[in-house]
N, C-alpha and C positions, 0 to 999 in steps of 0.2 A: 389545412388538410381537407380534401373533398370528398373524402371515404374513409373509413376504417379505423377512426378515432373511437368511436365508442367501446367498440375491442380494444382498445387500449387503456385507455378511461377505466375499463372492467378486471385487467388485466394487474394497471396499477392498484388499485381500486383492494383487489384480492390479496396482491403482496404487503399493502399496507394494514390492512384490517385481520393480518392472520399472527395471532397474538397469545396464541400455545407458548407458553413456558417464556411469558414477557411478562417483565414484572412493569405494573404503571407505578405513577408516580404515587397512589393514595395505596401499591399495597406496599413500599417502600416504607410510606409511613406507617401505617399499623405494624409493622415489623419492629420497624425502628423509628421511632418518633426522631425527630430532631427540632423541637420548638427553643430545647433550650439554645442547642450549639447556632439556631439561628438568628435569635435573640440575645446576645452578648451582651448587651448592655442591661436589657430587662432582667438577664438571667443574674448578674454579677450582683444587683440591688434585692435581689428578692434571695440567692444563698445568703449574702450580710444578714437580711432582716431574720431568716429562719434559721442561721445559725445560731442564734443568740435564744433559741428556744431547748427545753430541757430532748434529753434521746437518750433513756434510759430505760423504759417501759413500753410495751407493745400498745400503749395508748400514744405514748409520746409520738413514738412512729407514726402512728397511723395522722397523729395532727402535724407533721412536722410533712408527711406528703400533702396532707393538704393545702399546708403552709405554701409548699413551691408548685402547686398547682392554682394553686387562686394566685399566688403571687406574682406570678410572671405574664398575666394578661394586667393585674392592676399596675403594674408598671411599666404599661407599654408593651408588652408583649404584640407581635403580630401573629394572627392564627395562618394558617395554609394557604385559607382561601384569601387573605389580607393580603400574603407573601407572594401568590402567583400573580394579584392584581400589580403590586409595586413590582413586581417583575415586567411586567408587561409594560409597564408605564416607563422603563428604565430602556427596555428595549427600542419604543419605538421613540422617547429622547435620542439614544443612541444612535436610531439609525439616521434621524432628522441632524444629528450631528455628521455624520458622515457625510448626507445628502447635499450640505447647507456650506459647508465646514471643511473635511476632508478633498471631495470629488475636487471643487471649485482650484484647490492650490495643490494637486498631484501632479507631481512631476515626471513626466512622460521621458523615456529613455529617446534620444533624438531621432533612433529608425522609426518611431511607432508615430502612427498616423505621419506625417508629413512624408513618409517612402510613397511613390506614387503605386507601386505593387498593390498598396493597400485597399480592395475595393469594399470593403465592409459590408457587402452583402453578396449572397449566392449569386454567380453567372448563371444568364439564359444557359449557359450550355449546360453547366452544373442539374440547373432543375429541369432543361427536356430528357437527363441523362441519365441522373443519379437515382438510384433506390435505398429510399430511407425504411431503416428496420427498427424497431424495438425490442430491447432484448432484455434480460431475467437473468439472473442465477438465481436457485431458488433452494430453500430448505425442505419443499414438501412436494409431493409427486400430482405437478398439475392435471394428471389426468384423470385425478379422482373427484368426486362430487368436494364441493368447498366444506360441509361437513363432516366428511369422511377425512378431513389431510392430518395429518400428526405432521408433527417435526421430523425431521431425520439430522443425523449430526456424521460433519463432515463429507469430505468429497466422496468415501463413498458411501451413503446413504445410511452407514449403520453397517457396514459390513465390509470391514476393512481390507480382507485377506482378497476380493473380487478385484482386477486389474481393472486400474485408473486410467490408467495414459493409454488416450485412442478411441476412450468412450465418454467424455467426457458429456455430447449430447443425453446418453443415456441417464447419467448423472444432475442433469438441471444444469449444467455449468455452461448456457447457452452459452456467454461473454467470451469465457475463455476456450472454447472451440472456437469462433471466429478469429480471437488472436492466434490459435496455433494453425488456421486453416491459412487465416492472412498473411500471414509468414513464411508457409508453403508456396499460397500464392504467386508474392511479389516476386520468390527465385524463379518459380514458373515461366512468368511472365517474363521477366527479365532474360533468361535464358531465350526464350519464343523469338520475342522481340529484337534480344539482342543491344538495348537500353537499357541504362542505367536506375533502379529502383531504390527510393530514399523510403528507410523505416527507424520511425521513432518513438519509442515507448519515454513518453513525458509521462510521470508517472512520483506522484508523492513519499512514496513509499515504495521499496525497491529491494526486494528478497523474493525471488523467481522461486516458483513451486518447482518440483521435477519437472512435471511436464512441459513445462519451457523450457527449463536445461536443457531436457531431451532432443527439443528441436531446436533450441540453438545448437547442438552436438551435431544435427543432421544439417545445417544449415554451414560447417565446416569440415565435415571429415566425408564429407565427396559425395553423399548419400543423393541430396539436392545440386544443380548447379545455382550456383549464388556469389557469382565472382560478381556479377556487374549489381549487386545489394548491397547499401550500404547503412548499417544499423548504428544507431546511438542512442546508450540508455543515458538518461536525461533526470535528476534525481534531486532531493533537499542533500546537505550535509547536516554533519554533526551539530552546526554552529544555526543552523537556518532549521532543523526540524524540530516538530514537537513531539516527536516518540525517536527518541533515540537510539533505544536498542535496538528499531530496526537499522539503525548504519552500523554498530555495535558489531551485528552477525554478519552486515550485507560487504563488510570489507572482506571475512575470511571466502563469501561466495564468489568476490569479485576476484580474489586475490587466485583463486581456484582455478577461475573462470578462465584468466587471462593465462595463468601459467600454461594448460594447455594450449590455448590459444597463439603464445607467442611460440611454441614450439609443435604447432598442428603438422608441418612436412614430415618431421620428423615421426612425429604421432601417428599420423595418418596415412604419409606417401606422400609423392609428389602432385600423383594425378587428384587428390582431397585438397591440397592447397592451392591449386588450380583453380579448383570450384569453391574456394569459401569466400564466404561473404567478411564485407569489412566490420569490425566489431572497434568501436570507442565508448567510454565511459566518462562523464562530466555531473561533478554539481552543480547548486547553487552557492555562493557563499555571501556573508553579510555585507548590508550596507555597508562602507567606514567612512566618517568624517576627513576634513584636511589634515586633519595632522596623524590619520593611520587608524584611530582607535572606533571601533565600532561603535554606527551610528542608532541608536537607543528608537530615534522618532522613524526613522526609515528602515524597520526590521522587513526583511525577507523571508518569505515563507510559503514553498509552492505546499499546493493543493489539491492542484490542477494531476486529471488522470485523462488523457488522452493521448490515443495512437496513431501514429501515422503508418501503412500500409502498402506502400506504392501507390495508388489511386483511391483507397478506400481508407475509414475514419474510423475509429472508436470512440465514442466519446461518452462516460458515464461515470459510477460510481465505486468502478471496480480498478483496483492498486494492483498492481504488478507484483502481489507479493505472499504468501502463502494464506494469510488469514485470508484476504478477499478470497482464495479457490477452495481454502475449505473451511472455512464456517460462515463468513456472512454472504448476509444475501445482497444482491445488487443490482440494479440497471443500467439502463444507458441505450446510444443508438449510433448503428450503425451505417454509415454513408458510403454508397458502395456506387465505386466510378464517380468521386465527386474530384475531378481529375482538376481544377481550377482551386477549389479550396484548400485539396493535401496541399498543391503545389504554394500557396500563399501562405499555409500554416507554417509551410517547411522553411519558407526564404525567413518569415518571423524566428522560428526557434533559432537556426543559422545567424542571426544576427547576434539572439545571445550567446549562443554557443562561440562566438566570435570577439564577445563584449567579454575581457577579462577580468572589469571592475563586475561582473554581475556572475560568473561559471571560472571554473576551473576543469583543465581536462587533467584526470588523473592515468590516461591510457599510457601515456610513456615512462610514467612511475611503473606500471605494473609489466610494459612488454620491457621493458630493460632490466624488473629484476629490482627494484629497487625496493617493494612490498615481500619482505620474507615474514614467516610465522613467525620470528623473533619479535623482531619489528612489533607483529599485532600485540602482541603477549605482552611488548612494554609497554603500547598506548593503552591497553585494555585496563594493566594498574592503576597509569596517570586516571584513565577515564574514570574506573571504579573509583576511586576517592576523589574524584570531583563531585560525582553525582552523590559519595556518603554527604558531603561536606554541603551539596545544594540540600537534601533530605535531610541534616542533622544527624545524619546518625553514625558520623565519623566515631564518635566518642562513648559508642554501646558496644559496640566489635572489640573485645579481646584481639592481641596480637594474633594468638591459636586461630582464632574465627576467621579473623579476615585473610591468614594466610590460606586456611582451608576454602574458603569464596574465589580466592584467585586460584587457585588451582580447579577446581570445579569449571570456573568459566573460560580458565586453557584449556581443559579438557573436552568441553564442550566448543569451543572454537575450532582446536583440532578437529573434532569428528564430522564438523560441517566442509573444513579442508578435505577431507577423506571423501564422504559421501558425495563432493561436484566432481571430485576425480573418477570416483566409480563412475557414475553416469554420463560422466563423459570419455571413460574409457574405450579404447577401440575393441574390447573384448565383446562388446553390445551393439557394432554394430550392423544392421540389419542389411540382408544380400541378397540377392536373385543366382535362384542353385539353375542347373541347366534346363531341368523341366519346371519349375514353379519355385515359384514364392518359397524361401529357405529361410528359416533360422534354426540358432543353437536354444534348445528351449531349457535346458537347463540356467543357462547364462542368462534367458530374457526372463526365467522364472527369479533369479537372484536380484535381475535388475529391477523388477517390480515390487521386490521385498526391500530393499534400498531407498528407491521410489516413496513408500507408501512411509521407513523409519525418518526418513528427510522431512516432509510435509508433517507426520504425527507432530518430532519434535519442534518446528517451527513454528505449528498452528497457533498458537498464543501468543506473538509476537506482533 
């Protein structure tokens, strides 16, 4: 970089060092020690020895703390600062295992590296062309002196009832204005041009806030033209993630999503199905071994959060999914007219989206009809007592209890079915009256109330 690193440098600098209502790891422990639960073995020989002491008398007590507090360093105990060193030491074993170990015998899928597409570095054209951005979502209003910031909480700053969707700059949510601008975009262009626009949200975690709804909503029911767009959310499964209940609620979003979606003519008219863009949906799913059963040494698992644009890139640390738009904070960077690299990232994901041993497409399950809320309601049981049965706590839940937990989480599945419907109802959407800019403000006041109850409930997920 020839310029303008230091702004950035200052910029990361500021998001990392701002530490209001974070707790470290040394106020974790003064809170809550954990020497014993960390020392297991020191801890399990020093209760023996002080069990065997009297605890009868508030003297007894007082020697019987002492007892497990001297006792658990004479036995080996490691203190904090011992524990972070052995931590470090395990790490960069670790990583020297990977480096030495791992890297050398990975097994590369046959497209990757030997496709000759593959140029592995930026085109001259890319870099006489492209404009790389740095971007933020933030929790505290950068315009204020760095000792002046508080936190703010959620998207909108602390002030929930203010409309979200459409200010999202206002809000710090630099990342995702560029995804809803980039979106607009690519139909733009597409339309202009009259070529074809590939966009893909690869994306770890995959539960779209409103404000994506919303524009994917615009991006089929005529509002944009977006025939010649062709979109694929790209996502872990059940089986490949490590936070599950985001696929948990993101089936009832998709299931939503699609119903309108397989019947948009209908929905929307003919002249809306004309202009909408193509929508598919695909996981990852696990390794498996020759003989079918999942392979243990070669687990899958994206992580990976990047977008593809028509021409332009997101690439950072922000999920496609309600937590990232409203409460964490994020970066990343924006590649804008990197027209040589979308097109290489896209022939790469295409390849897996191709590779049936590595994706599955779920889109003809859902435009045929074969995802009903029954259907959820039953996986949602099987699932809830898997995950009691992985936590142990199949066997704490009364029948009463766990009937009332599955009802609770129909309940709540339902309401997320409900709420993609609202927001993508044709009741919202937005029109040009004869003399200006028209809407029903009642309808976009309900829609922003909808909006704002979708994201609340989701934000913890």
């Amino acid at each position: 970089m020839s310029q303008g690193g230091e702004k950035i440098a200052q910029a990361y600098d500021q998001l990392w060092d701002f530490t209001e209502m974070t707790a470290s790891i040394r106020d974790i422990y003064r809170l809550a020690p954990n020497d014993f639960s960390m020392n297991p073995q020191a801890a399990g020989v020093t209760l023996y020895q002080c069990s065997q002491k009297p605890n009868k008398t508030p003297e007894d007590r007082k020697a019987l703390e002492q007892c497990l507090s001297e006792g658990l360093w004479k036995n080996g105990g490691k203190t904090l600062a011992d524990r972070m060193i052995s931590r470090e030491e395990e790490m960069m074993k670790e990583m020297k295992i990977y480096q030495t170990e791992y890297l050398p015998k990975r097994v590369l899928p046959s497209n990757w590296k030997s496709d000759p597409q593959y140029t592995f570095e930026i085109s001259s054209q890319d870099r006489n062309q492209m404009t790389l951005a740095y971007l933020e979502n933030l929790h505290y209003d950068k315009r204020k002196p760095v000792s002046d910031r508080k936190r703010l909480f959620g998207a909108f700053n602390g002030q929930e009832l203010l409309p979200m969707h459409g200010n999202e700059l206002a809000y710090g949510k630099n990342i995702h204005h560029l995804w809803l601008k980039g979106l607009e975009n690519a139909c733009a262009t597409s339309a202009k041009d009259n070529q074809p626009k590939r966009v893909i949200l690869h994306s770890a975690y995959f539960l779209p806030p409103a404000n994506m709804v919303r524009t994917f909503a615009k991006m089929m029911d005529g509002t944009w033209d977006c025939h010649n767009v062709h979109v694929t959310f790209l996502t872990n499964s059940f089986e490949t993630t490590d936070l599950n209940v985001i696929n948990i609620y993101a089936r009832y979003e998709m299931k939503s999503f699609f119903d309108i979606y397989a019947t948009r003519k209908g929905h929307f008219g003919e002249y809306a199905e004309k202009r909408s863009a193509k929508f598919d949906y695909f996981e990852y799913i696990p390794a498996r071994s020759q003989n079918g059963e999942i392979d243990k040494d070669r687990k899958i698992s994206l992580h990976t959060k990047v977008t593809v644009l028509g021409d332009d890139i997101i690439i950072g640390s922000a999920n496609s999914d309600v937590r990232s738009f409203y409460m964490d904070t994020n970066n990343g960077v924006y590649l804008r007219n990197a027209k040589d690299f979308a097109k290489e990232y896209t022939h790469w994901v295409e390849s897996i989206l191709a590779d049936t041993t590595q994706t599955r497409n779920l889109t003809p399950d859902h435009l045929n009809g074969n995802i009903s809320l029954d259907k959820l309601f039953k996986e949602d049981e099987y699932l809830m007592n898997a995950i009691m049965v992985r936590f142990k706590l199949d066997g704490r839940l009364s029948p009463e209890a766990k009937k009332r937990a599955q009802e609770i989480q129909r309940s709540f599945g339902q309401s997320i079915d409900t709420a993609i419907k609202q927001l993508l109802s044709k009741d919202y959407i937005e029109y040009y009256g004869e003399e200006q800019f028209a809407v029903d403000r009642e309808k976009i006041k309900l829609q922003r109330e909808v909006e704002a109850r979708f994201n609340r409930a989701l934000q913890a997920f």
